[in-house]
C-alpha positions in Angstrom: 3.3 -2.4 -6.5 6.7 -2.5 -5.9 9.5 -2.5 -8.5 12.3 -1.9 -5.9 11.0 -4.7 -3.6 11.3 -7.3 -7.1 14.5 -6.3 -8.0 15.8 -6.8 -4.4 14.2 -9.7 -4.3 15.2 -10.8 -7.9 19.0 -10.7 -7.7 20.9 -12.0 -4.7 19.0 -15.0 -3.6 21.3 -18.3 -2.7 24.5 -15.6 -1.6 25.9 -16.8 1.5 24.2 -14.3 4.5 20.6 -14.3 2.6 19.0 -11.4 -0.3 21.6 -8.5 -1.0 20.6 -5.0 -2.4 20.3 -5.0 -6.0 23.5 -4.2 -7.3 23.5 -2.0 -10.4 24.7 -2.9 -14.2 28.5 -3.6 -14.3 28.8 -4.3 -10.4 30.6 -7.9 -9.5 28.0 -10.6 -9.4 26.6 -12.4 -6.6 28.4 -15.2 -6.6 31.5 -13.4 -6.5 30.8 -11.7 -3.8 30.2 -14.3 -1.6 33.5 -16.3 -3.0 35.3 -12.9 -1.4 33.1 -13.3 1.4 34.1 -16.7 1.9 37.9 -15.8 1.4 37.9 -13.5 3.9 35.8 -15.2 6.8 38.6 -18.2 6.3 41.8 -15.9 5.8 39.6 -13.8 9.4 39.9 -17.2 11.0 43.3 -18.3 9.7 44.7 -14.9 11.3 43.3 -15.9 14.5 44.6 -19.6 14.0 48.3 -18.2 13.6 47.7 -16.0 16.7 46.9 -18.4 18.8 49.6 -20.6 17.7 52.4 -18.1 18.5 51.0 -17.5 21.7 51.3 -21.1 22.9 54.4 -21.6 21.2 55.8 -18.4 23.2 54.2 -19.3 26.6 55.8 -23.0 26.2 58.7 -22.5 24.6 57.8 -25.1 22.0 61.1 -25.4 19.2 58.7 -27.4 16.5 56.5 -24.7 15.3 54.9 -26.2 11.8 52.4 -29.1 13.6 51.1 -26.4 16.3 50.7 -23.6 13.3 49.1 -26.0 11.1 46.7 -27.6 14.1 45.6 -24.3 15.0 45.2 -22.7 12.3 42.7 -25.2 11.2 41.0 -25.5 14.5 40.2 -22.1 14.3 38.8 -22.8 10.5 36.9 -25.2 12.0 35.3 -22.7 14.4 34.8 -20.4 11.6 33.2 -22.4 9.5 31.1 -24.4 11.8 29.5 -21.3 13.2 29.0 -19.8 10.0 27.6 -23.1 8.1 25.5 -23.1 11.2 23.6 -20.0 11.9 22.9 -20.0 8.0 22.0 -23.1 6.7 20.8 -24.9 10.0 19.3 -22.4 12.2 16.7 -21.6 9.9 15.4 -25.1 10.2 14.8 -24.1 13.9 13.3 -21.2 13.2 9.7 -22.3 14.2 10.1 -23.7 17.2 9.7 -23.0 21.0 12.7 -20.2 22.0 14.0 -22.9 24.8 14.4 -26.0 22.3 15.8 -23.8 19.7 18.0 -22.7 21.8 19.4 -26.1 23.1 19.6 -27.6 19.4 21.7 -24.3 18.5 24.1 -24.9 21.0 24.3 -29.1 20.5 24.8 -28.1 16.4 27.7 -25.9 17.2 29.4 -27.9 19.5 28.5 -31.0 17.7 30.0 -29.3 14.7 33.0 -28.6 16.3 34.1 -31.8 18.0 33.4 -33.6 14.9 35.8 -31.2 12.9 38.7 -30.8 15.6 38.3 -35.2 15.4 39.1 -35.2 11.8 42.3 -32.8 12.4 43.3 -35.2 15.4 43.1 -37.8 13.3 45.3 -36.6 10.4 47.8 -35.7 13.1 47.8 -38.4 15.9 50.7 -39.3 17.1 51.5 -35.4 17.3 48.3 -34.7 18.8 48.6 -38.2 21.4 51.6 -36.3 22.9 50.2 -33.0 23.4 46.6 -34.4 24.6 45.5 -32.2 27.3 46.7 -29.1 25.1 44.2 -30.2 22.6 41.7 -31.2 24.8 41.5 -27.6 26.3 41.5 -26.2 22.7 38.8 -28.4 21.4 37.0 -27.4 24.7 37.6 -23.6 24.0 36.8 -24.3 20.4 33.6 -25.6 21.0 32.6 -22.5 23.2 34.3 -20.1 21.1 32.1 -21.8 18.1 28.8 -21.3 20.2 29.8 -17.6 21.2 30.5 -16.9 17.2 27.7 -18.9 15.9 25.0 -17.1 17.8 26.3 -13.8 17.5 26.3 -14.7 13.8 22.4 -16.1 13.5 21.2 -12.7 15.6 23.3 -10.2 13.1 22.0 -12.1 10.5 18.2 -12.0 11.6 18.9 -8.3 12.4 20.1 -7.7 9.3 17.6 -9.4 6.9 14.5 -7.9 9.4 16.2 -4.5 8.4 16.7 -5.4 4.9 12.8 -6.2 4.8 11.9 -2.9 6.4 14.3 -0.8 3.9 12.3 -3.2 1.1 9.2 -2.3 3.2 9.7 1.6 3.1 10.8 1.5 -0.7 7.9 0.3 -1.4 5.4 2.5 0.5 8.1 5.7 -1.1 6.8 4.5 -4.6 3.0 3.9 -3.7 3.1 7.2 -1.8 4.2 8.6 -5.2 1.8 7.0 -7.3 -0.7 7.6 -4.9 0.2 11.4 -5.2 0.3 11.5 -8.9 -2.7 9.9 -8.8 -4.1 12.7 -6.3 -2.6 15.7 -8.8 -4.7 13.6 -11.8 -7.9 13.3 -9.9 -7.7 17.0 -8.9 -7.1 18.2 -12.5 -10.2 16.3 -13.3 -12.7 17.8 -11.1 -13.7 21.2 -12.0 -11.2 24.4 -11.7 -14.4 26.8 -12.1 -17.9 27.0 -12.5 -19.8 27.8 -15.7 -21.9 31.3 -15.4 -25.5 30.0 -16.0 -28.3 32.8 -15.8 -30.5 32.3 -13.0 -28.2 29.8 -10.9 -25.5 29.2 -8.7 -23.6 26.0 -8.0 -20.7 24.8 -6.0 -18.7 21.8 -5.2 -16.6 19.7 -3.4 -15.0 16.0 -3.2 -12.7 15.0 -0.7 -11.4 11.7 -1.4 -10.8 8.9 1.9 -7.9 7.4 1.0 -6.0 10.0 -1.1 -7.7 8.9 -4.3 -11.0 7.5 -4.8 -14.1 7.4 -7.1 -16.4 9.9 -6.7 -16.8 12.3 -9.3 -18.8 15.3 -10.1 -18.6 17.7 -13.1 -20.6 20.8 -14.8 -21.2 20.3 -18.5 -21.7 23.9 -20.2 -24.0 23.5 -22.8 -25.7 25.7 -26.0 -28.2 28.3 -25.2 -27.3 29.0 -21.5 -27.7 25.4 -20.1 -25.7 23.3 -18.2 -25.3 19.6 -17.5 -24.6 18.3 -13.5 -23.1 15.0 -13.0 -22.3 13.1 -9.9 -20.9 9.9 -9.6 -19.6 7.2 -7.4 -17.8 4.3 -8.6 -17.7 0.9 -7.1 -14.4 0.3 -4.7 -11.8 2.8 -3.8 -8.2 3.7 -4.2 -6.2 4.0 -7.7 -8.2 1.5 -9.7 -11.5 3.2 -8.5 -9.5 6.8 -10.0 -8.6 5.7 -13.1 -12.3 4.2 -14.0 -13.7 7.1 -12.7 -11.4 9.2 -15.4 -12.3 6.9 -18.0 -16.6 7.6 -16.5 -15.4 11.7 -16.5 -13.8 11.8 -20.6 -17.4 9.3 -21.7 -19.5 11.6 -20.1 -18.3 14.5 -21.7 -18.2 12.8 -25.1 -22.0 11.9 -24.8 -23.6 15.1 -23.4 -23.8 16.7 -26.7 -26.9 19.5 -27.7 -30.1 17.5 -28.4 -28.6 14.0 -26.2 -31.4 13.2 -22.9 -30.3 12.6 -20.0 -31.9 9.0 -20.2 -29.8 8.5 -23.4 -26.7 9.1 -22.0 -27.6 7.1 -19.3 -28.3 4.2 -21.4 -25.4 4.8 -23.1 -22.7 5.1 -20.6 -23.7 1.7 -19.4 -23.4 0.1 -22.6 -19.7 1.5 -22.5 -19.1 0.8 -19.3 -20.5 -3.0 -19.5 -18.4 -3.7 -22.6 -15.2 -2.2 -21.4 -14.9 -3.3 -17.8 -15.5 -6.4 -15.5 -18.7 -7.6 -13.7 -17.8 -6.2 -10.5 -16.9 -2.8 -11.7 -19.4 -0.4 -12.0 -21.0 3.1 -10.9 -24.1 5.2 -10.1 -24.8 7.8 -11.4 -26.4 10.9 -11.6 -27.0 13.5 -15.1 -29.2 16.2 -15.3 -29.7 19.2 -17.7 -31.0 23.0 -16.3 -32.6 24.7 -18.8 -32.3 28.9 -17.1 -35.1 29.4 -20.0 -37.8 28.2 -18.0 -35.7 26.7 -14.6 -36.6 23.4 -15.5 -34.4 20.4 -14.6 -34.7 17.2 -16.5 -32.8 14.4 -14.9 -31.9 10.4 -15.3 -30.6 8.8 -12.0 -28.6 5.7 -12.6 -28.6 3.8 -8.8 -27.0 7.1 -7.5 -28.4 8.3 -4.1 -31.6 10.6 -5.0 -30.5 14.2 -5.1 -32.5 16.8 -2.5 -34.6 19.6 -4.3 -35.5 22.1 -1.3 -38.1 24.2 -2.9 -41.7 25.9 -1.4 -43.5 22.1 -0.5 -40.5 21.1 1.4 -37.8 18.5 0.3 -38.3 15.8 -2.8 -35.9 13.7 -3.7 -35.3 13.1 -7.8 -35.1 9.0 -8.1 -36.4 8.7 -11.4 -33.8 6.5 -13.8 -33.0 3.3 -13.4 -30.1 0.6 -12.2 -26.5 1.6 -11.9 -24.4 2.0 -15.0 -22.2 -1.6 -16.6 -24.3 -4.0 -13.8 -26.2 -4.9 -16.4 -26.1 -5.0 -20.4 -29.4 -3.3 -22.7 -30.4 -1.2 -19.6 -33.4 1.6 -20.5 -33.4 4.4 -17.8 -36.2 6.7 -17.4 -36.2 10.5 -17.0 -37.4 12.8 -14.4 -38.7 16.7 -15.0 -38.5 19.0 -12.0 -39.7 22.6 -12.2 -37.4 24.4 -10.1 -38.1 28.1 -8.2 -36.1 31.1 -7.2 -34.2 30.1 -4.0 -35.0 26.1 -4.5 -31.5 24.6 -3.4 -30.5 21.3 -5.3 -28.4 18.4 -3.7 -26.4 16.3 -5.2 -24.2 13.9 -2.8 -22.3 10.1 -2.5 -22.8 7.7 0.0 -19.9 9.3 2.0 -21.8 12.1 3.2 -25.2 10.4 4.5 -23.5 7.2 5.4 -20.5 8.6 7.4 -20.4 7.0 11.3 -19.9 8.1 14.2 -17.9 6.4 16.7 -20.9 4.7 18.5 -21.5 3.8 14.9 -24.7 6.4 14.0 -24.3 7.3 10.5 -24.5 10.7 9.5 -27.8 10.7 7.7 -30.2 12.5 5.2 -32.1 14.1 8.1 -29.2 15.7 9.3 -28.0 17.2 5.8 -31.2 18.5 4.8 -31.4 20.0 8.7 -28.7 22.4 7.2 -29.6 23.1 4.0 -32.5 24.3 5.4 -31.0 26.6 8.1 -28.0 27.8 6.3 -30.5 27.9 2.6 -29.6 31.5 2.1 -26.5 31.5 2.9 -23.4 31.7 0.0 -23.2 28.2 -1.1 -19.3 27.6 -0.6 -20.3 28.1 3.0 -22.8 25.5 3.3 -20.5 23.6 1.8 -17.9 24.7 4.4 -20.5 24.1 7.0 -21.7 20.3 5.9 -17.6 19.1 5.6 -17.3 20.6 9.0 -20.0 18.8 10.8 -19.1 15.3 9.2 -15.9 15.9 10.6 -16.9 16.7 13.8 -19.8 13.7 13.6 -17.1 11.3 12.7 -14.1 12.4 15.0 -11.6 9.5 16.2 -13.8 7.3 13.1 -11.5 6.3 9.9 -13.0 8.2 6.8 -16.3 5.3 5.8 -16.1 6.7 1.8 -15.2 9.8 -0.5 -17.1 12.7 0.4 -18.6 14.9 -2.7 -21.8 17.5 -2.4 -22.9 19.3 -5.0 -25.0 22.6 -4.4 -27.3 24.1 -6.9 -29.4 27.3 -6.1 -31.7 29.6 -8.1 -32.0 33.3 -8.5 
């Protein structure tokens, strides 16, 4: 999912200071970078060393320069390098426990460190060191509070920087899932139909508004020889990007198999073949295909698991169920076929789950009663705006609720 996040993650592990940006062909490896790191935190501390030195040799006068430039030049190495040894390679052990202990065990390791370092330079040195002993003790004493100041300022810049490093990784990696995502979007949209066929004797309209910027619904007309025209719907199993791209691969079979003289039952029964060969157990789809013949406004249909579509005609609403189980659940499915004679001004249905099952925020969902409420009221009305009108009361039904599924509503209507 993220390409950035693995290559920052790839290249700069076991540098001193934690993960490093990717650094890009031809730049200085890692490990020379934190050699020049290193170089420069001691040559940092050996600057302060010789500061410190000429300062007491000023204030005191003191002829014999060498011992007190060498002493404090490595005392103040010794702070350096306890603090950074410290906040980087012992802190982190800490890491995971009560703010109060860690705290105490941070301070005890830095002083510790510290003491135990200025020892060893005493002990190199002393006879020098016995005759200037409360000199050094009041630098080991500054030392060791110097090394806590440094050390802790150290471990919080370095958890400051590696929480901002994870958020940059973080935000790179939603930038190229946003991208896909979109591209993703653009591919679905070019998918769904950019017009509607002219069929003698009927009218149809559409919509699909994915949930989470892509999904798996799917609806499509199929013109056809002789005036007719196939409808599809579909809804495929999960959401998101994997959900898109089998629901492509479900748009390009569909339209392979709806060829003159093919039943809806047949390509039924063969989608799921295709689909059950080509894909897992867990992925598969409902669907919906029917054929309008304007000859004689008849509609012959196979429903695969798909929610039945609404016919609207004189005797009230029917719903078209006739088929069989959704398409690749199971291998050597047979589906059965439905007929439907259809009248001038019988409206046809065809929806997913997202419309009927949308909730509420009491948790209501949406409901058949309540769609077929307005495609009775608004039934002679142009059918982009009942299509305008349904979208517009499942948003207002499910206000302050997250999107439940892909919405998509086909409308058919006679004339």
């Amino acid at each position: 999912m993220s390409e950035s996040a693995t290559v920052a993650e790839r290249g700069r592990a076991g540098t001193v200071g934690g993960p490093l940006p990717a650094l890009p062909p031809g730049a200085p490896s890692a490990t020379a970078g934190a050699w020049r790191f290193m170089l420069a935190w001691a040559t940092g501390w050996a600057v302060v060393g010789s500061a410190v030195a000429a300062g007491i040799a000023f204030s005191r006068g003191q002829a014999d320069f060498r011992p007190l430039f060498v002493s404090s030049v490595l005392f103040a190495e010794v702070v350096g390098f306890t603090a950074l040894v410290s906040a980087r390679l012992v802190f982190p052990f800490y890491a995971k426990l009560p703010f109060a202990l860690r705290a105490v065990l941070q301070v005890l390791t830095l002083v510790t460190g510290t003491v135990a370092g200025s020892a060893a330079i005493v002990a190199a040195q002393f006879f020098y060191f016995l005759h200037q002993f409360r000199l050094i003790a009041v630098i080991i004493l500054i030392n060791a509070v110097l090394a806590v100041f440094v050390g802790i300022v150290l471990h919080t810049y370095d958890a400051m920087r590696r929480e901002l490093e994870a958020n940059f990784r973080a935000l790179r990696a939603k930038e190229a899932l946003e991208r896909e995502v979109e591209i993703a979007r653009e591919v679905q949209r070019e998918l769904l139909p950019r017009s509607v066929p002219i069929v003698p004797g009927l009218e149809m309209a559409g919509v699909c508004l994915p949930a989470v910027g892509v999904g798996g619904d799917y609806y499509d007309y199929l013109p056809l020889a002789e005036g007719r025209v196939g409808l599809v719907i579909a809804d495929v199993s999960g959401k998101g990007i994997p959900a898109a791209l089998l629901m492509a691969g479900l748009q390009a079979s569909v339209r392979s198999l709806a060829l003159p003289g093919m039943l809806p039952c047949d390509v039924c029964r063969r989608l799921n073949e295709m689909l059950h060969q080509s894909t897992s157990a867990s992925r598969y789809a409902t669907l919906f295909f029917a054929l309008y013949d304007p000859a004689d406004r008849s509609l012959s249909y196979s429903n695969a698991g798909h929610f039945p579509p609404i016919h609207i005609g004189a005797q009230g609403p029917s719903r078209l169920s006739q088929g069989g189980l959704p398409i690749g659940l199971m291998p050597d499915s047979l589906y059965g076929e439905g007929r439907r004679e259809m009248g001038i001004g019988d409206v046809l249905a065809l929806y997913t789950d997202g419309v009927i099952e949308q909730p509420n925020a009491a948790g209501e969902e949406f409901g058949e009663a309540r769609l077929i409420e307005i495609l009775n009221r608004e039934r002679d009305t142009p059918l982009p705006h009942i299509l305008a009108i349904v979208v517009a009361e499942l948003q207002r039904w499910s206000e302050g609720v997250t999107p439940h599924d892909d919405i998509t509503l086909v409308l058919a209507r006679t004339r």
